[in-house]
Steps between C-alpha positions, in 0.01 A plus 500: 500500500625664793900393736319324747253282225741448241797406815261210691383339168870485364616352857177292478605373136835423573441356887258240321750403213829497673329321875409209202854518340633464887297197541636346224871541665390479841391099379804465280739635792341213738533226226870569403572567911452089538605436186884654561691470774632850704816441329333559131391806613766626648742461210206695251472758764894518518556559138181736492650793736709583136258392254261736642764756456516441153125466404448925669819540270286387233205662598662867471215662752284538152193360579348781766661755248283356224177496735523882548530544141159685387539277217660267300531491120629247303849643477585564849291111527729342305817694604456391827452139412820505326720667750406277783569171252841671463495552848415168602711323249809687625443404880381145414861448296704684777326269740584213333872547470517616875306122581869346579616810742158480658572179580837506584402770718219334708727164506243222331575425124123446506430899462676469098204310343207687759612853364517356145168394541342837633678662274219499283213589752740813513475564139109426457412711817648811321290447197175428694549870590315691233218260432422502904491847523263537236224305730596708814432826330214409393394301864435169333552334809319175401742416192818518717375291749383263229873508377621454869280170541548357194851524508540415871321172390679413188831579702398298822459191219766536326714530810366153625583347175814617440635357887402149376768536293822738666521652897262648658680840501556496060147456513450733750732755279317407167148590668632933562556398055179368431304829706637726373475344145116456503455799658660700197326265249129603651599844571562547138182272391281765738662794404297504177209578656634847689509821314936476562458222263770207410838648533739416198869532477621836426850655663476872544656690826382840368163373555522329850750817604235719700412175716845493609507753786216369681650129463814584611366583870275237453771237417752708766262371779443160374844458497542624897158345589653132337813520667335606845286210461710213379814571736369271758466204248860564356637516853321158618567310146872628585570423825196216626430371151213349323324309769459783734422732209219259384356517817527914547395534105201299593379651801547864336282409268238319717530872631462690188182308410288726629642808343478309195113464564442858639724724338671316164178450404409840488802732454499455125134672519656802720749689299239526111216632755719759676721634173122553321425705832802663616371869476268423765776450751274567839260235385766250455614572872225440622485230275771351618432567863217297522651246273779425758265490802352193327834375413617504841223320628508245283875473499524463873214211456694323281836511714329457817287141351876395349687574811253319760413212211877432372551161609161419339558688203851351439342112564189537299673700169904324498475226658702338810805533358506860542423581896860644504252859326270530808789741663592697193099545469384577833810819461423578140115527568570812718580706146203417300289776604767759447628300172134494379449878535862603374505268175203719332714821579677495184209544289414819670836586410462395144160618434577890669838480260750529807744201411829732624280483834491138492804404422615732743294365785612130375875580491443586917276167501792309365740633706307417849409133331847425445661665810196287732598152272864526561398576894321181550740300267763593735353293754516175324134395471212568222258564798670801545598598129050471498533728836680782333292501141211563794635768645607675163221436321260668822765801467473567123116464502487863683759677314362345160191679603637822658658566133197403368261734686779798586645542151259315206114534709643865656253387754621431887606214588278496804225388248652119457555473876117565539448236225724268667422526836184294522688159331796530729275531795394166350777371406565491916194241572658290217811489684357397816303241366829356415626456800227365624437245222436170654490333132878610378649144576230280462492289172740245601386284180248551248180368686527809734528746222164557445351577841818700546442731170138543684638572802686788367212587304262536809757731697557692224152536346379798771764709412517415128098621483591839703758554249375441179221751671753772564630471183146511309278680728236616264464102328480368900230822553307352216534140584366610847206659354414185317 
């Protein structure tokens, strides 16, 4: 099977598997969103700008070492297992006696018993390491988004039963603990049927020692990449606290939804299919330069339907009681084409074994991120913290792939502006529909929502067709010909 076969049926696999897996949290974001008030959230999102610190400190940067392995025997298998138990034991216990600091820190004593609590989705998250990888190398696809729904669902129950009976945000705390707990229980139940096999506990560094130079970079830039990313979060849980962060945690990830149904769902399938290629590096350019033409396209879709349907979007998903999103959405949408293109970067990184490059790329990332957050925090208002993650985000997109092209590709960087350059012309109608859009501020109550979704849906539907066109052309030539 040839790059371009074996890339669009792992992509297909894994777009199929994860889009269902999405669902499954899409639903069980929209339930708990007017189940828990702004508040709830706010004090899990909070606490989660550390915890997420702790679960990449537990996750070493070993997984994309392990899926360039050529293989895996049992001894490396099971070495692995039991160095990222260690691992995640370690962090999980140092988490726990840091709960009281954390707290004392952000100022509510609620923060001791929520870090106690995720204390274990820290631990089980580093375990669940070994046994996922063995269904990414070997693109099972299906399983883990079996694992994903099943464990969304049982979590999403639980959850619901456990705030009849304590605050919304313990049970909000206790659902991160019962993920990541199924997911490491089904993980290990479906690793049985890979050639990996079930990992058992075995503690060797000798073994896991030549994994340790690629993981280093890899868990160098996961570091920079989480602190880049989570800065805004610490600054508004700090300074505006848990209200306003509710509302900015939710609208960032109204606006990550779409990179969670493009591009999550199909990076895992990137970086096996390029490290079994890699020789062949002008295929894989060209590869990837048609891969990121359809990206765009569909990346400045997605942004341009949020930003001209956000008051819609916020009503019909959350609720009412969360209008106070619209602004944060209608900025935020401006980044999803350049987020969805940039967030399958790294496995081009991965797969082509140029980690230094990454990290190096992600350090000057961070720095920007930061710099921009601390620019519109300055100014006293989340609208403009939201302001400055645009602008920095738009920035690091071109040198992300200048490094990429110039120094891993050796191709010029001319290349991605030519793939590029058809979306952003785009990306331009998008805008002025917009400003234009007659619809933004009608759904005054829930009667009017519906002809107002098909409102939007009309003025967008012309240039949603073209687009999907641009970004297809030889499925729209064969529709045609139909």
């Amino acid at each position: 099977m040839d790059l371009v076969t074996s890339f669009r049926q792992a992509l297909l696999h894994s777009a199929i598997g994860r889009i269902a897996a999405y669902l499954m949290q899409f639903i069980s974001v929209a339930i708990l969103a007017r189940y828990f008030l702004p508040e709830a959230f706010g004090l899990l999102a909070a606490v989660q700008v550390f915890v997420l610190f702790f679960q990449m400190l537990s996750e070493v940067g070993l997984a994309p070492a392990l899926v360039n392995q050529s293989a895996i025997g049992q001894s490396l298998r099971d070495a692995a297992y039991g160095f990222t138990l260690a691992v995640g034991a370690s962090v999980a216990i140092i988490l726990y006696f840091l709960s009281s600091s954390l707290a004392q820190f952000l100022g509510r004593d609620e923060y001791v018993v929520i870090t106690q609590i995720i204390c274990i989705a820290v631990f089980f998250q580093s375990i669940s390491t070994v046994p996922y990888v063995a269904q990414v190398r070997e693109r099972r696809f299906f399983e883990i988004a079996k694992v994903e729904v099943i464990s969304e669902l049982g979590s999403l129950a639980l959850t619901l039963l456990a705030a009849q009976f304590m605050s919304g945000y313990l049970a909000l705390a206790l659902r991160f603990a019962f993920t990541a707990t199924l997911k490491w229980s089904l993980f290990m139940l479906f690793a049985d049927r890979t050639l990996v096999g079930r990992p058992r506990l075995a503690f060797s560094i000798h073994q896991i020692k030549p994994l340790l130079g690629f993981s280093a970079y890899q868990f160098s830039f996961n570091f920079v990449n989480y602190f880049s990313r989570n800065f805004d979060n610490f600054l508004i849980a700090k300074f505006f606290g848990p209200g306003p962060l509710g509302v900015y945690e939710r609208s960032y990830q109204l606006m990550r939804y779409p990179l969670m149904v493009l591009t999550s769902a199909i990076t895992p399938a990137i970086q096996p299919v390029i490290a079994a290629f890699r020789a062949d590096s002008a295929s894989i350019v060209s590869l990837h330069n048609d891969f990121i033409r359809r990206m765009s396209y569909l990346g400045v879709l997605a942004g341009g339907g949020i930003a001209v349907s956000a008051n819609q979007c916020v009503r019909l998903l959350f609720g009412e009681q969360w209008q106070q999103v619209v602004p944060l959405i209608e900025i935020l949408a401006l980044i999803i084409p350049v987020q969805v293109v940039m967030s399958t970067s790294g496995s081009f990184y991965q797969g082509l074994e140029k980690p230094k490059l990454m990290f190096y790329s992600g350090l000057i990332s961070a720095v920007v991120n930061v710099c921009a957050i601390v620019v519109g925090w300055q100014f006293g208002k989340i609208e403009y913290i939201a302001q400055g993650i645009v602008v920095s985000f738009t920035f690091n997109f071109i040198q992300v792939y200048f490094v990429l092209y110039r120094f891993v590709f050796n191709t010029p960087f001319s290349q991605f502006l030519r793939a590029v350059a058809g979306p952003f012309l785009v990306s331009l109608v998008y805008g002025v529909l917009f400003l234009i859009n007659p619809f933004r501020s009608w759904s005054p109550n829930l009667v009017q929502l519906l002809p107002s979704i098909c409102g939007v849906l009309l003025l967008l539907l012309p240039v949603m067709v073209a687009n999907l066109c641009l970004a297809f052309p030889e499925r729209a030539r064969s529709l045609l010909r139909i």
